[in-house]
N, C-alpha and C positions, 0 to 999 in steps of 0.2 A: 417555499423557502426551506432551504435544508442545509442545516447544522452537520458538521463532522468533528468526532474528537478522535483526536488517533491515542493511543498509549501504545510501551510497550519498547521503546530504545533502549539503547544504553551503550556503557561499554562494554565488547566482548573482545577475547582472545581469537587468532585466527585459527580458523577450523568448528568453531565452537557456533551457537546457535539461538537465534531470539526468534520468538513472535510477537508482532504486530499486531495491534486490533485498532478498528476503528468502529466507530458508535454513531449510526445518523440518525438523527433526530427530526422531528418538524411536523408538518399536518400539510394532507391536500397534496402530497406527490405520490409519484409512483415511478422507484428508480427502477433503469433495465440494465443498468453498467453501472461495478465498482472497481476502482482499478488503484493499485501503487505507484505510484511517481517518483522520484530520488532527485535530488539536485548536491554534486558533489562542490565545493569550492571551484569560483573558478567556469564552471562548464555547466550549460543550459540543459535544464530541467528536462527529463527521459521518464519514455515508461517502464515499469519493471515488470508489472503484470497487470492483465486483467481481466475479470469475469462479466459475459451478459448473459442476463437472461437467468444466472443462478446458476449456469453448467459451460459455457463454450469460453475455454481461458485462452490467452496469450500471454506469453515470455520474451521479453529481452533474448537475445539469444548467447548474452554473460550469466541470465542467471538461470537455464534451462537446468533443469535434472538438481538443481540446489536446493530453488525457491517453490515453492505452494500457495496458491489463491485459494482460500476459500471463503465461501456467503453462506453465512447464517439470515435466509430472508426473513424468517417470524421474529427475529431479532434487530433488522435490520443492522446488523455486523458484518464485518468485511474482517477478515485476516491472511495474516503476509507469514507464511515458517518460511524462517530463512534459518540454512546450515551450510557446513560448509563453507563459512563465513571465508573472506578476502579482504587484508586490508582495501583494497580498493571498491569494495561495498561501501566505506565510510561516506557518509551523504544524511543530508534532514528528507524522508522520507514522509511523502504528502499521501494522504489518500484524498479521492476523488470518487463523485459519483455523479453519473450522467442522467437528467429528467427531459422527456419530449419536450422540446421548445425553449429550452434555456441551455444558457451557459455552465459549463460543466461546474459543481461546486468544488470547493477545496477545504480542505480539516489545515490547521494553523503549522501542523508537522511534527516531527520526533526524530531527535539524532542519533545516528546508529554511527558508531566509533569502530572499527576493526583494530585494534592494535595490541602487540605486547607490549 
């Protein structure tokens, strides 16, 4: 079993820039993928990015050259920099992590607002 807590939303101005963290927890796994999720009002849940393995990522291809995946494994931490910001980044932003044999887990989320 494995726990996710994400922090790290909020309001920001467009242009302007937050980071994400998420925190997994639990005993007895061993994750090989952590990834960002976004779900905006409205429109079915997308991925924004994601690392396996601790090095080989994927982007969205809205938030290419913005956004940054990185894994802290000895910490089991995942973090999301996002700059650059657009209002239409505004979305509750899930993190996920994937263990062999189960269904992907999910962190409860954090809303990221783009607006002036």
């Amino acid at each position: 079993q494995v726990q996710l807590v994400e922090s790290g939303g909020g309001l920001v101005q467009p242009g302007g820039s937050l980071r994400l963290s998420c925190a997994a927890s639990g005993s007895g796994f061993s994750i090989y993928a952590m990834g960002w999720y976004r779900q905006a009002p409205g429109k079915q849940r997308e991925l924004v990015a994601q690392i396996v393995s601790g090095a080989a990522t994927n982007y969205a291809s809205s938030v290419k050259g913005r956004f940054t995946i990185s894994r802290d494994s000895a910490k089991n931490m995942v973090y999301l920099q996002m700059n650059s910001l657009k209002p239409e980044d505004t979305a509750v932003y899930y993190c996920s992590a994937r263990t062999v044999g189960y269904p992907p887990y999910w962190g409860q989320g954090t809303q990221v607002t783009v607006s002036s």
